[in-house]
C-alpha positions as YAML, in Angstrom:
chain: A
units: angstrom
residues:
- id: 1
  name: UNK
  ca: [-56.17, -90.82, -75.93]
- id: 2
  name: UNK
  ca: [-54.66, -91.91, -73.00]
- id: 3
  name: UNK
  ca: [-53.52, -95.22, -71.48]
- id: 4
  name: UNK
  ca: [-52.12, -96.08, -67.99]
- id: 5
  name: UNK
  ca: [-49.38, -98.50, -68.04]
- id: 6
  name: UNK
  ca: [-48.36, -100.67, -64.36]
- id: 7
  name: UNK
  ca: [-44.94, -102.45, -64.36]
- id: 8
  name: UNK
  ca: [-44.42, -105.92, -63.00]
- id: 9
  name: UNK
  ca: [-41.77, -107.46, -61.22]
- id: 10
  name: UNK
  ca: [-38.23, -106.04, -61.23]
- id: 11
  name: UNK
  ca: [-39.60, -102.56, -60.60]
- id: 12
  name: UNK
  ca: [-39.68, -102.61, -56.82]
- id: 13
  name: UNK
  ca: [-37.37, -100.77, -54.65]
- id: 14
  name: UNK
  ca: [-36.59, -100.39, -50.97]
- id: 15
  name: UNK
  ca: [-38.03, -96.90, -50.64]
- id: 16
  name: UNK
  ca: [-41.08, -97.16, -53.33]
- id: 17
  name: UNK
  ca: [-43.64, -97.61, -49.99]
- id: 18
  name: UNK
  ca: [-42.38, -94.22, -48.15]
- id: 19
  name: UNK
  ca: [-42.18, -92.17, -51.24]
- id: 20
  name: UNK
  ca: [-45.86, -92.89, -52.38]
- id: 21
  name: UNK
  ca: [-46.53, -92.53, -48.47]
- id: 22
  name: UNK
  ca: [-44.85, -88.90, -48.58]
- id: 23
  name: UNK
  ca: [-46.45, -88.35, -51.72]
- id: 24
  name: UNK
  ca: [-49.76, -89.66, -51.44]
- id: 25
  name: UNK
  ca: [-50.84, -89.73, -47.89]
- id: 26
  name: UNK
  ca: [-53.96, -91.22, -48.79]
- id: 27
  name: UNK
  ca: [-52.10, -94.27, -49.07]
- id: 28
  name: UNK
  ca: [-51.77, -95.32, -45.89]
- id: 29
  name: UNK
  ca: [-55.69, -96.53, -46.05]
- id: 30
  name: UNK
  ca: [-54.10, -99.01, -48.51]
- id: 31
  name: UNK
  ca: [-51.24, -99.99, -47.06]
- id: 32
  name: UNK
  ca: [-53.27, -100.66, -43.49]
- id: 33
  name: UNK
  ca: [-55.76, -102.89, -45.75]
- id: 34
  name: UNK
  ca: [-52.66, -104.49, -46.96]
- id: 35
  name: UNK
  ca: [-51.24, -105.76, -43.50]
- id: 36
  name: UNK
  ca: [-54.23, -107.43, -42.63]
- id: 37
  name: UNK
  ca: [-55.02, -109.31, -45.89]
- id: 38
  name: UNK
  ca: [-50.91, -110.14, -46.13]
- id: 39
  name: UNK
  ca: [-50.28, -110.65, -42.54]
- id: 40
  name: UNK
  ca: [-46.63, -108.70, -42.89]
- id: 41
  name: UNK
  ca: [-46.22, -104.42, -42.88]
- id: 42
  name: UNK
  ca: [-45.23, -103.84, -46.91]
- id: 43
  name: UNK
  ca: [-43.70, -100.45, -45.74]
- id: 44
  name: UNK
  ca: [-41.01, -101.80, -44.02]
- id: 45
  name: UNK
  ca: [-39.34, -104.43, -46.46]
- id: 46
  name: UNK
  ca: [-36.02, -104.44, -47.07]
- id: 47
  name: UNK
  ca: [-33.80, -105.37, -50.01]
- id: 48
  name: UNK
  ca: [-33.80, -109.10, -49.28]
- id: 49
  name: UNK
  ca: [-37.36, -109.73, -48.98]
- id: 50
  name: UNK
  ca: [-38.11, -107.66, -52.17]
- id: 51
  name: UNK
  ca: [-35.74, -109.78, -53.63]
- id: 52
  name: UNK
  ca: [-38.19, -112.67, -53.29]
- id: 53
  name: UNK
  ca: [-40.92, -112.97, -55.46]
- id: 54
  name: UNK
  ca: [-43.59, -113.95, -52.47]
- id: 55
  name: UNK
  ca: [-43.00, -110.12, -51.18]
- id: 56
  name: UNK
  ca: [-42.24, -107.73, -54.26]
- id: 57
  name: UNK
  ca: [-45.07, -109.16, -56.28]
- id: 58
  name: UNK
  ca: [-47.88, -107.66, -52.99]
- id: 59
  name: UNK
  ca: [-45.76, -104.60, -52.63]
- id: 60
  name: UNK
  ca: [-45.38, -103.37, -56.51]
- id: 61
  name: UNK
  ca: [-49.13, -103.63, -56.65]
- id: 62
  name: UNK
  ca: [-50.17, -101.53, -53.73]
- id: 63
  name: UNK
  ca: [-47.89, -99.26, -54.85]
- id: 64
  name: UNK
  ca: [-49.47, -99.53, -58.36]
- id: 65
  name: UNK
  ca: [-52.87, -99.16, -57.18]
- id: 66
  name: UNK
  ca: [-51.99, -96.08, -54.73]
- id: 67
  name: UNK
  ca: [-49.93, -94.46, -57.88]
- id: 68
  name: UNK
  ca: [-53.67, -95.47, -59.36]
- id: 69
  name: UNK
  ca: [-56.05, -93.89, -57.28]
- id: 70
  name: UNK
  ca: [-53.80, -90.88, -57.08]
- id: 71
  name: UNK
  ca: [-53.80, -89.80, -60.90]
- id: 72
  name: UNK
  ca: [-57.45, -90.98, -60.57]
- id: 73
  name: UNK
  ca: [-58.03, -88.42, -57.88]
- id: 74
  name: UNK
  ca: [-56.68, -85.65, -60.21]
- id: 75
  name: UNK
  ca: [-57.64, -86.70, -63.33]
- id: 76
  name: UNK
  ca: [-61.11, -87.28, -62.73]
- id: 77
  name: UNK
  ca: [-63.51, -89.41, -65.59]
- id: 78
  name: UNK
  ca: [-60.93, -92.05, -66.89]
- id: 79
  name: UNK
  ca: [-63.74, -94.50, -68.21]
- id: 80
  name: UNK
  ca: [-61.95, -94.21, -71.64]
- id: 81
  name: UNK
  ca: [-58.45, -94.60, -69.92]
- id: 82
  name: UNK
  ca: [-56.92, -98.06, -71.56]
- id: 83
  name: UNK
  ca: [-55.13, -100.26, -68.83]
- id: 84
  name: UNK
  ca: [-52.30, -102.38, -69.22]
- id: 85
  name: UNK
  ca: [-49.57, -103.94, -67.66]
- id: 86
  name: UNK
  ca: [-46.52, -106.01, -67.77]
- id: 87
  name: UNK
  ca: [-46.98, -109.79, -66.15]
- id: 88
  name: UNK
  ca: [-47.78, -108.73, -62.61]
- id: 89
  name: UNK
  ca: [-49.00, -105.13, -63.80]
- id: 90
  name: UNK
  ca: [-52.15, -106.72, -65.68]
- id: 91
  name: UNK
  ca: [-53.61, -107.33, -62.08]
- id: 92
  name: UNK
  ca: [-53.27, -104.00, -61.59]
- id: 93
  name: UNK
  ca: [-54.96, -103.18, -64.42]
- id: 94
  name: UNK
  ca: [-57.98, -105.48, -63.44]
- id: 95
  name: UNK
  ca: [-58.27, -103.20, -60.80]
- id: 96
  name: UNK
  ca: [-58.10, -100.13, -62.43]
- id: 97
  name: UNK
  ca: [-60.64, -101.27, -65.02]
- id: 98
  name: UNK
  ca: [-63.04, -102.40, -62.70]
- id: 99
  name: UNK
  ca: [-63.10, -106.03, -62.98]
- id: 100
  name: UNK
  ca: [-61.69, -106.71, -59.40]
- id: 101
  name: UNK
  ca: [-61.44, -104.96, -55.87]
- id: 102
  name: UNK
  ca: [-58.48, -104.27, -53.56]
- id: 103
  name: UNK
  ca: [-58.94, -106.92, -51.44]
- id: 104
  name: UNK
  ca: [-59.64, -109.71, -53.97]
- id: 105
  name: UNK
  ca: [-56.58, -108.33, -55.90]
- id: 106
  name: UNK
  ca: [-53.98, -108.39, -53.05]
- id: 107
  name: UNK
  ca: [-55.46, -111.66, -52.17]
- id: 108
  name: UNK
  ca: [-55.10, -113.02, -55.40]
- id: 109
  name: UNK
  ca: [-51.58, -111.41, -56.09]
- id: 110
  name: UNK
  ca: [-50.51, -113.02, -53.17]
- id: 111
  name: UNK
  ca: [-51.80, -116.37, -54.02]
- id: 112
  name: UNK
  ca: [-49.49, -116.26, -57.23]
- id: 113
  name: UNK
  ca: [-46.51, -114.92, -55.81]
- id: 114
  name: UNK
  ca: [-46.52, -117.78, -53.10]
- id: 115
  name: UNK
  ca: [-46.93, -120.22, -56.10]
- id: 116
  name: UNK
  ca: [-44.65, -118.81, -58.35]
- id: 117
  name: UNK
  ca: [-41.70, -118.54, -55.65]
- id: 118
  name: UNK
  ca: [-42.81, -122.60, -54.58]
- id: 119
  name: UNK
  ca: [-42.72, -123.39, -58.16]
- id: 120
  name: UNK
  ca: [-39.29, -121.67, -58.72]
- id: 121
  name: UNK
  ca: [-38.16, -123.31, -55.54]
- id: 122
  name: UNK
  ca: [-39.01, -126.68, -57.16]
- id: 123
  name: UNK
  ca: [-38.31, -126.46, -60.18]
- id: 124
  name: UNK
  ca: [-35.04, -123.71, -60.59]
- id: 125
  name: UNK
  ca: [-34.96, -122.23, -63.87]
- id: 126
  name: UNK
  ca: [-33.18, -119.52, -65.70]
- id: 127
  name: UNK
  ca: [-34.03, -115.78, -67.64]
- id: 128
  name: UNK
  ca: [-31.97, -113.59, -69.45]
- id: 129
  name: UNK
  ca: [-32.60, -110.27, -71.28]
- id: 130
  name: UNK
  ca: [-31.42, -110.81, -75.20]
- id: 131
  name: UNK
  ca: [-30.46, -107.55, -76.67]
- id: 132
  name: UNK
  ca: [-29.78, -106.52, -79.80]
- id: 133
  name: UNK
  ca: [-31.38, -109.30, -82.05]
- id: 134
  name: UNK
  ca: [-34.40, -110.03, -83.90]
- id: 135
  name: UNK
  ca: [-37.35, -111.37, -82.68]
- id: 136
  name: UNK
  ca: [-36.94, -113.87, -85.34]
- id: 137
  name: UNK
  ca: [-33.39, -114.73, -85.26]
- id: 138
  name: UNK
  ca: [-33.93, -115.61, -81.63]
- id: 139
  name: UNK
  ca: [-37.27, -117.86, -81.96]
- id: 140
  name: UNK
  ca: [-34.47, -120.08, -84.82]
- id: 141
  name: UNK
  ca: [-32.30, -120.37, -82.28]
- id: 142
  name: UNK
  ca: [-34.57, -121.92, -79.47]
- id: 143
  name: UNK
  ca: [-36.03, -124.37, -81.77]
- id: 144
  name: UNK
  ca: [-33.01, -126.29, -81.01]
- id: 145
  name: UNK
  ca: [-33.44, -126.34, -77.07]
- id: 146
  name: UNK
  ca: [-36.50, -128.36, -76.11]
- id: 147
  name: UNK
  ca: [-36.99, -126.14, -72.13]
- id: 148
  name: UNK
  ca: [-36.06, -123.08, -73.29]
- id: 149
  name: UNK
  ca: [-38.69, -120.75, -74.31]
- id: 150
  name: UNK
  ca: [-38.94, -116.84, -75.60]
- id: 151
  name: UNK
  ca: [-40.90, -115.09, -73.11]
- id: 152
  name: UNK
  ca: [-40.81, -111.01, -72.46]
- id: 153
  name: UNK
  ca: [-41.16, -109.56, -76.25]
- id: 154
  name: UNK
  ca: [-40.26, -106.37, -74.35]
- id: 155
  name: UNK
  ca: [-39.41, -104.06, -77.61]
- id: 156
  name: UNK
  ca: [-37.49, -104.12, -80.46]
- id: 157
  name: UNK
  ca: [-34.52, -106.06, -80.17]
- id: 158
  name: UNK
  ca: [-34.59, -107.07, -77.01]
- id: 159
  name: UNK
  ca: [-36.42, -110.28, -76.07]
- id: 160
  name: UNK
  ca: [-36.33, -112.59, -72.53]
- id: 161
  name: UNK
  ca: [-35.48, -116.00, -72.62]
- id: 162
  name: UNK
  ca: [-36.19, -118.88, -69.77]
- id: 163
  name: UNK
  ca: [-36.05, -122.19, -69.20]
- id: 164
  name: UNK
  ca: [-34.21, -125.21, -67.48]
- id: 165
  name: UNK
  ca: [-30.60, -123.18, -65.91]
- id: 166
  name: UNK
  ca: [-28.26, -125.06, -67.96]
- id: 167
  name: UNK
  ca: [-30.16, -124.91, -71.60]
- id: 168
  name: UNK
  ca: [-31.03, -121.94, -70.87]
- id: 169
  name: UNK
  ca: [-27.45, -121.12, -70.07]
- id: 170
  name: UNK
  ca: [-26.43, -122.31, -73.32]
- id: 171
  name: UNK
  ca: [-29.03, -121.21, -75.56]
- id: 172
  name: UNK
  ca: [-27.40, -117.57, -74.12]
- id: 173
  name: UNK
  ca: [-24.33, -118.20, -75.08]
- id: 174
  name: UNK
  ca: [-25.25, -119.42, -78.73]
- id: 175
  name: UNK
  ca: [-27.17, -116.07, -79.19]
- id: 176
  name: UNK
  ca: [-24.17, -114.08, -77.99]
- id: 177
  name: UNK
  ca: [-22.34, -116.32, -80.80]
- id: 178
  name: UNK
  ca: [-24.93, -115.39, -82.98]
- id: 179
  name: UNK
  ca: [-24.28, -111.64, -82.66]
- id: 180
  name: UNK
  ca: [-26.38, -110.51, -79.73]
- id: 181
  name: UNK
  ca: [-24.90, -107.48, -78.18]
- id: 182
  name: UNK
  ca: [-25.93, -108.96, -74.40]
- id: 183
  name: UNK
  ca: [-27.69, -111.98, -72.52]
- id: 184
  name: UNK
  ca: [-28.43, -110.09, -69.12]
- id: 185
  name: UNK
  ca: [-29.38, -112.37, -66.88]
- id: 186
  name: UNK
  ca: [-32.00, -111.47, -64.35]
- id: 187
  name: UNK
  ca: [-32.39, -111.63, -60.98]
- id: 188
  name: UNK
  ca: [-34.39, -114.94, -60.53]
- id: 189
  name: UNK
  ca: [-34.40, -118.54, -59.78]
- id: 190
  name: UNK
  ca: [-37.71, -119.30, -61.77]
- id: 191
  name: UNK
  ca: [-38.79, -119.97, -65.35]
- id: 192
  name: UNK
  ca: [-41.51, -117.48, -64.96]
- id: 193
  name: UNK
  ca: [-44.30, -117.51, -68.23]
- id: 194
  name: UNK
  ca: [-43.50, -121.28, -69.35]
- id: 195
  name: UNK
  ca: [-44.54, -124.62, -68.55]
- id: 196
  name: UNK
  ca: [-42.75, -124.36, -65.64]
- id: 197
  name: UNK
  ca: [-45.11, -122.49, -63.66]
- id: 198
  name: UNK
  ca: [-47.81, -125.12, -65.45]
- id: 199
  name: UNK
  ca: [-48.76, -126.34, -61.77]
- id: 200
  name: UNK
  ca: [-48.94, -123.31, -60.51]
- id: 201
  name: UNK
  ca: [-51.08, -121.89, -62.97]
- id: 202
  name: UNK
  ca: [-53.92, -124.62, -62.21]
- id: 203
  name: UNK
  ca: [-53.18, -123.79, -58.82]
- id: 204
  name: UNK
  ca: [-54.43, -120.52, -59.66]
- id: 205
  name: UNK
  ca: [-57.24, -120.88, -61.71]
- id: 206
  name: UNK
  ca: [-58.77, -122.88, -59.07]
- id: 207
  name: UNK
  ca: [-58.30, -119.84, -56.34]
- id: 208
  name: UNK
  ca: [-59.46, -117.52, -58.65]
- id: 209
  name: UNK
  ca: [-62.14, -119.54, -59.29]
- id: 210
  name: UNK
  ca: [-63.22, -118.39, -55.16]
- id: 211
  name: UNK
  ca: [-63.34, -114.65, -56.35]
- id: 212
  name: UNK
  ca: [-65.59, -112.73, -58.56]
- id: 213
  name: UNK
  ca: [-64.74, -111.05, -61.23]
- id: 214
  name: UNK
  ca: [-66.64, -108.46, -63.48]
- id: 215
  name: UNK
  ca: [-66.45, -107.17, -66.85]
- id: 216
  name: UNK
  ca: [-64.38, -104.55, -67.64]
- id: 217
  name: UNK
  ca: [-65.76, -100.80, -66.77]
- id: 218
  name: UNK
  ca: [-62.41, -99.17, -69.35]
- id: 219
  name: UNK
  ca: [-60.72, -100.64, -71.66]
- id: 220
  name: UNK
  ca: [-58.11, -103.39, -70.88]
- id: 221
  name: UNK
  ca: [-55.34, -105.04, -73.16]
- id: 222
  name: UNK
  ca: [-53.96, -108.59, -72.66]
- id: 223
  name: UNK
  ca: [-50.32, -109.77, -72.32]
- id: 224
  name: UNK
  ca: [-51.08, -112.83, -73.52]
- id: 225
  name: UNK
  ca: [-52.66, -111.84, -76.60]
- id: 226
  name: UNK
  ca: [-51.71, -108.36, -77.14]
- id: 227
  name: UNK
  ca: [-55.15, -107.64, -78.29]
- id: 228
  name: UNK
  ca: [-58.29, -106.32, -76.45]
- id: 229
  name: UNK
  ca: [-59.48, -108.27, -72.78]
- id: 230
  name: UNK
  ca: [-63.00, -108.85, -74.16]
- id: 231
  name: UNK
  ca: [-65.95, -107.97, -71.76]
- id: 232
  name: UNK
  ca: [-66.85, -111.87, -71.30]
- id: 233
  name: UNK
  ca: [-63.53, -112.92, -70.34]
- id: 234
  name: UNK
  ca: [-63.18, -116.30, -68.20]
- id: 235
  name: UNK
  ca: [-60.92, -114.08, -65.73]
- id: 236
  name: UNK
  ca: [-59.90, -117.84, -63.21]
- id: 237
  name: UNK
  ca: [-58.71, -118.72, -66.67]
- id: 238
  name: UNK
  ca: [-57.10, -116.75, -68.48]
- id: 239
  name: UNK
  ca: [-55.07, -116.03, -65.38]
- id: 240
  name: UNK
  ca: [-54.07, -119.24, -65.83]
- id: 241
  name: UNK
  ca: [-53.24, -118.67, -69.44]
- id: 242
  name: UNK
  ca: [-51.74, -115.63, -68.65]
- id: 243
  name: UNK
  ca: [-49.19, -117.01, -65.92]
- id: 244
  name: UNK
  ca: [-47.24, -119.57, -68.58]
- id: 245
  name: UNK
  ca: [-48.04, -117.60, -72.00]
- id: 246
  name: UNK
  ca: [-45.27, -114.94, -72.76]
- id: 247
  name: UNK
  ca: [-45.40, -111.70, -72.29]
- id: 248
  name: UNK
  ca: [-46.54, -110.18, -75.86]
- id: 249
  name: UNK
  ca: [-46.00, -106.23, -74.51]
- id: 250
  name: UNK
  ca: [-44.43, -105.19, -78.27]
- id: 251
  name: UNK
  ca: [-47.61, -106.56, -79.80]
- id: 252
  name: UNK
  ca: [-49.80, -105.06, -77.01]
- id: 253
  name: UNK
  ca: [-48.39, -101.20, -77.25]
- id: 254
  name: UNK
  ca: [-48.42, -101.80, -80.94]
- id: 255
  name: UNK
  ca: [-52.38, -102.59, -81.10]
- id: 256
  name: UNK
  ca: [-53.24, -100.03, -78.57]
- id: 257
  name: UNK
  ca: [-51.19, -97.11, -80.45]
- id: 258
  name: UNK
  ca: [-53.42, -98.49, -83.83]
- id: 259
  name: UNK
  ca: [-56.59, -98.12, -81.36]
- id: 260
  name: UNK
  ca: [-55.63, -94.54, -80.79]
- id: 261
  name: UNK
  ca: [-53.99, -94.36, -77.68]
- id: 262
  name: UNK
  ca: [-50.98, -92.19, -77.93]
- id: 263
  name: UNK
  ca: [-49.59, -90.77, -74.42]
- id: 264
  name: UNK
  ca: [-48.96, -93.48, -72.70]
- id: 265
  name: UNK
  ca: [-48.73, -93.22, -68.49]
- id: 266
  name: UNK
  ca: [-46.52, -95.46, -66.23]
- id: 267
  name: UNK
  ca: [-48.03, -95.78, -62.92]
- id: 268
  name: UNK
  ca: [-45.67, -97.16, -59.94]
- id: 269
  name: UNK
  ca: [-42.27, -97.57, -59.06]
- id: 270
  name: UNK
  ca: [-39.72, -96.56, -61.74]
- id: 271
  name: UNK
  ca: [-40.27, -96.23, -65.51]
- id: 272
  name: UNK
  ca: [-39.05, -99.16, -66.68]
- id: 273
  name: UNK
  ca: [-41.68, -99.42, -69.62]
- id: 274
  name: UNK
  ca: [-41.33, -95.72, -70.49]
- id: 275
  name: UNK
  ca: [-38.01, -96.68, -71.30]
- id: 276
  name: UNK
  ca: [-39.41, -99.40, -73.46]
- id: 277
  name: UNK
  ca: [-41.62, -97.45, -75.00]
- id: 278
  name: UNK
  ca: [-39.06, -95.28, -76.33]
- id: 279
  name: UNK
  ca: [-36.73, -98.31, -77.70]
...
């Protein structure tokens, strides 16, 4: 069976909004909807304001949902399609299962990119990519650092980190001690998926609590819980849940490949999780 995957933050490029124009022209209804419900033209931003999570988190999802509603166009029935996505790609997958519209689902994308970049902004934290050790050996270490957390379990052997900058920092450079092969650190000034973004989350749920949500028309998998997003989910939330809970995406594939799905589809800018997929 099939699944369509949607990446989250980290994906974006410069060009992703004129390739899926060239490529989908059908688009453009999307990205029109977009500038009035963002206020700002998401085919014209530049390196720096993709750099900034207030701009790339809107633009990777219309992207998503025009990469979307193009393979929907050509693939006809997907009602037994599984969605998922990573962090910012679940919303996307909301969408493509049916539980939320395009307008709700910029607006509430939005919302949380605004709150996750004030949150960063007040409270700077740290992330890096840890490759090349266990799961395990990495969740011994951090029991020693009281605001640093393990939160992208991206694939085997390599796990995200994030927390306060200088434990964070540290708790790095103990792993690297402890025979990592690399402690990438990525491109952010936020602890995102701790109890960093705790305020933010709240924040959230009580925006989300303004939109409705309905149950799931294909199947949808969690993040948070790498299991099944059950029909009578409280969507304002888990949203909450799901913005300082890590990111459980080796669990996830793993229960969804044990459900039957097998080819797994990326849908939007790179392949970043293809490559995961294949770790």
């Amino acid at each position: 069976m099939n699944a369509f995957l949607f990446p989250g933050q980290g994906a974006q490029s410069a060009d992703m909004a004129q390739s899926m124009l060239r490529e989908y022209p059908e688009a453009k209804s999307f990205y029109d909807q977009a500038r009035e419900i963002c206020g700002y033209d998401l085919t014209t931003l530049g390196d720096a304001e993709l750099a900034l999570t207030r701009y790339s988190q809107p633009a990777i999802t219309v992207h998503c949902v025009c990469a979307f509603e193009k393979a929907r166009s050509q693939s006809g029935d997907i009602a037994s399609t599984a969605m998922a996505g990573f962090s910012l790609g679940e919303y996307t997958a909301l969408y493509a299962a049916g539980v939320i519209g395009f307008e709700d689902l910029l607006k509430l994308v939005s919302k949380r990119s605004e709150l996750m970049q004030d949150a960063a902004e007040t409270s700077p934290g740290a992330m890096f990519a840890i490759i090349g050790l266990e799961d395990a050996a990495i969740e011994q270490v951090l029991k020693q650092y009281n605001e640093v957390y393990a939160v992208n379990y991206n694939c085997s052997g390599q796990l995200v980190i994030a927390g306060a900058i200088e434990p964070t920092e540290k708790a790095a450079e103990e792993l690297l001690a402890k025979g990592a092969r690399r402690a990438h650190r990525l491109a952010v000034n936020g602890a995102f998926h701790t109890p960093f973004m705790s305020s933010a989350a709240e924040k959230l749920k009580a925006f989300a609590s303004e939109i409705s949500f309905s149950a799931p028309k294909s199947p949808i998998y969690s993040n948070a819980t790498g299991l099944p997003v059950a029909a009578d989910t409280d969507f304002p939330e888990y949203l909450r849940t799901h913005m300082i809970s890590p990111v459980r995406f080796t669990d996830e594939i793993r229960r969804m490949r044990a459900d039957g799905y097998e080819n797994f589809i990326e849908l939007g800018p790179g392949k970043v999780l293809t490559g995961l997929l294949r770790k």
